[in-house]
C-alpha positions in Angstrom: 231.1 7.6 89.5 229.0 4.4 88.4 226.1 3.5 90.8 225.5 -0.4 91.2 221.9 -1.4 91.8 222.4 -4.5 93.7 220.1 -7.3 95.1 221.1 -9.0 97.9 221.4 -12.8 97.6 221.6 -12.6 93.8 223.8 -12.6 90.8 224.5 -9.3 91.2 227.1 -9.9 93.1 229.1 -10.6 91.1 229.3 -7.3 89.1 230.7 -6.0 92.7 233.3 -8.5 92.7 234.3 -7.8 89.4 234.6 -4.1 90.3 236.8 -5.1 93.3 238.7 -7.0 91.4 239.8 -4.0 89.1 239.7 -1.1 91.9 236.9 0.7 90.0 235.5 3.1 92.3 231.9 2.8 92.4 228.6 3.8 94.7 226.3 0.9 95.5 222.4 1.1 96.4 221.5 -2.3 97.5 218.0 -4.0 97.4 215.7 -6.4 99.6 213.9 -9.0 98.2 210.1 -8.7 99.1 207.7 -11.6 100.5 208.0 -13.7 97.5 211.5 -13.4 97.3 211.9 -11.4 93.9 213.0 -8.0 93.3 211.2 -5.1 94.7 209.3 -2.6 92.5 211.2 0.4 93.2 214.1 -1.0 90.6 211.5 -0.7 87.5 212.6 3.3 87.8 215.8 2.4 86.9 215.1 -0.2 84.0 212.0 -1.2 82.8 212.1 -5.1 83.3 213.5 -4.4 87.3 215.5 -6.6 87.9 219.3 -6.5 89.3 221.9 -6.3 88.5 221.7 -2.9 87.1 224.7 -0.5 86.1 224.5 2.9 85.9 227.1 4.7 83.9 228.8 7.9 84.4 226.7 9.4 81.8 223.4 8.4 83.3 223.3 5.3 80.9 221.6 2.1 82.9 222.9 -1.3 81.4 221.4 -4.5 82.7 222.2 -7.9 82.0 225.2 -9.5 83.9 227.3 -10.9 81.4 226.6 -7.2 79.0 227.7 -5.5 82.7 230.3 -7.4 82.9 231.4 -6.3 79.0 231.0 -3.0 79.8 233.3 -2.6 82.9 236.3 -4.6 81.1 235.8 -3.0 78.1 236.0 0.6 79.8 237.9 0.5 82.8 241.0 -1.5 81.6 239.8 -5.1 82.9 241.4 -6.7 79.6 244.1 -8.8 81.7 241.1 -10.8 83.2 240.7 -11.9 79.7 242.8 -14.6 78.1 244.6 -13.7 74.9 242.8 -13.4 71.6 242.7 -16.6 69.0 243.6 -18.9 72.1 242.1 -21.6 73.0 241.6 -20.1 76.2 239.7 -17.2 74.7 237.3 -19.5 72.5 236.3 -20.9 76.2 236.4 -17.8 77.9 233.5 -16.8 75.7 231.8 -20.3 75.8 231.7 -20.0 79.8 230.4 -16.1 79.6 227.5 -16.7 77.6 227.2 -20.6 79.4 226.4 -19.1 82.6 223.3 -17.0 81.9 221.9 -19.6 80.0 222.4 -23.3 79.9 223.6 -23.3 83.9 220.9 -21.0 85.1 217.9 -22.9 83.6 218.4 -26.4 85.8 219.2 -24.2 88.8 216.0 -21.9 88.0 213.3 -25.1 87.8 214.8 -26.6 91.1 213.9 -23.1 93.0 210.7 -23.7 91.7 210.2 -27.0 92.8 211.3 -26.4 96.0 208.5 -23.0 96.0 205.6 -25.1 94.7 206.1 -27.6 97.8 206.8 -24.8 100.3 204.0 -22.8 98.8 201.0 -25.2 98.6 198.0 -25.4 100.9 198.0 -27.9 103.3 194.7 -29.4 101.7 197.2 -29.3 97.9 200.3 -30.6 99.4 200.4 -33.7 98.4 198.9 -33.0 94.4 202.1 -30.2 94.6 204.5 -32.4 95.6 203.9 -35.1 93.3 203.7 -32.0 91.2 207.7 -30.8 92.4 208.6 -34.8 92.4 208.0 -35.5 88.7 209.5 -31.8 87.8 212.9 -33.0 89.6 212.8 -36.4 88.4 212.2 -36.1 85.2 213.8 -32.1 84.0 215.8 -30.9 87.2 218.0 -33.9 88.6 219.5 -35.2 85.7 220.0 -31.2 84.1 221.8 -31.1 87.1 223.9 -33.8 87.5 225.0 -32.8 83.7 226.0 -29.8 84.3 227.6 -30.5 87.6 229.6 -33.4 86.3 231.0 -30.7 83.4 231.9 -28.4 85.7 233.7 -31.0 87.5 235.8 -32.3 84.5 236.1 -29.0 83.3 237.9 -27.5 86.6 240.0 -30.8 86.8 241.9 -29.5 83.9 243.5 -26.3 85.2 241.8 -25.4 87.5 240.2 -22.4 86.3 237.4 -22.4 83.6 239.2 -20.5 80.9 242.8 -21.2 80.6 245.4 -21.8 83.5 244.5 -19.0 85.5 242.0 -16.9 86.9 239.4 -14.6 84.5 236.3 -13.2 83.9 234.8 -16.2 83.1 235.5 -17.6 86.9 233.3 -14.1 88.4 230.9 -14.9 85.9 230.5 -18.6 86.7 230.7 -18.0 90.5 226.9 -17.8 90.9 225.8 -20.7 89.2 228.2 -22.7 90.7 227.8 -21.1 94.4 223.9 -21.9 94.1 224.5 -25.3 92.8 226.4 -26.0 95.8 223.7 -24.8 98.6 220.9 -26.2 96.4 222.1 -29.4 94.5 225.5 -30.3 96.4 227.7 -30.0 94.2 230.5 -28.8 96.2 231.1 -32.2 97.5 232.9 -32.4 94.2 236.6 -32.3 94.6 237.6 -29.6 91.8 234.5 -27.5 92.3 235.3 -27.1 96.2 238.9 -26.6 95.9 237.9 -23.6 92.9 235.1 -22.4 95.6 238.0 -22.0 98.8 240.2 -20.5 95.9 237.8 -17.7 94.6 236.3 -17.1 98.0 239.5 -16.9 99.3 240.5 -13.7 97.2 240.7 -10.4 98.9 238.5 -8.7 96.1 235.9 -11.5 96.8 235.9 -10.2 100.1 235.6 -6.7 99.5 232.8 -7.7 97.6 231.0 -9.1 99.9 231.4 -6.3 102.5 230.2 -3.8 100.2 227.2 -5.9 98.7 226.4 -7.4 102.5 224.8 -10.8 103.4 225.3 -13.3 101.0 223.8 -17.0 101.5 225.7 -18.6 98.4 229.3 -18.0 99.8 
């Protein structure tokens, strides 16, 4: 049986969805963050960068990497019907929103944690030097990223409803975290099409499963 290395609170969750999603049987061992909120050490004796999610195969082979996690378990235990048809225009943006996710969504959504951490963080006696600090970083890098991407999810989803095609895939798992933190960090489920996509993943009895296997989880 595969063994998912899971953190809580992160994108890792979404490999237990997917899993859920396609009935794969699979063991989980499930991680706290430590004081500075990042993955504990423990995890660097299962891959050598430690962080999660990490997959562990049947062989003993550990893959990491969400989106190359995610490749794995469709590739190998029959998940090809949450993928849209090959040569479709559906499939060219299946594959655009996979690879999207991991990069060009994360990076916004990674300098506003950091922001917010240098103003939580500083000394009283460097407070205000860090805030102006965390104020020019949002102004001028993290806000308008943001807003970009936000606004193109937004048109995006008021096409269909779904990110690739007319109906639910891959690409919706893989696009759930950056969208969920986006919406407890930046607001953007006050958006029409993005909250009506949220109810509808959230909504869906392997999302569930997901999260009662994988435990607290602040983004849903």
């Amino acid at each position: 049986m595969i063994t998912v290395h899971h953190l809580e609170n992160s994108r890792s969750q979404r490999v237990l969805w997917l899993l859920e999603e396609l009935r794969v049987p699979y063991d989980i061992k499930v991680y706290k963050r430590d004081a500075n909120l990042l993955a504990p050490a423990e995890l660097k004796k299962i891959h050598p960068l430690g962080k999660a999610p990490i997959l562990v195969t049947e062989d003993g082979q550990a893959i990491a990497e969400t989106g190359a996690i995610m490749d794995y378990v469709i590739n190998a235990y029959e998940g090809l019907g949450l993928v849209p048809n090959p040569k479709t225009r559906a499939k060219t943006q299946f594959t655009y929103w996979m690879f999207y996710a991991e990069g060009s969504a994360m990076t916004p959504l990674l300098l506003k944690l950091v922001s917010d951490r240098i103003r939580a963080k500083a000394p009283w006696f460097a407070s205000p030097v860090a805030s102006k600090i965390a104020d020019t970083l949002e102004s001028t890098l993290v806000r308008p990223n943001l807003t970009a991407n936000i606004d193109f999810w937004e048109q995006s989803l008021a096409q269909t409803g779904w990110f690739a095609g007319d109906h639910f895939t891959a690409a919706d798992i893989m696009m759930s975290f950056p969208v969920e933190t986006a919406a407890h960090r930046a607001g953007a489920g006050e958006k029409p099409h993005i909250r009506q996509w949220l109810d509808r993943i959230h909504a869906r009895p392997a999302y569930q499963r997901a999260l009662e296997r994988g435990g607290p989880y602040i983004y849903a």
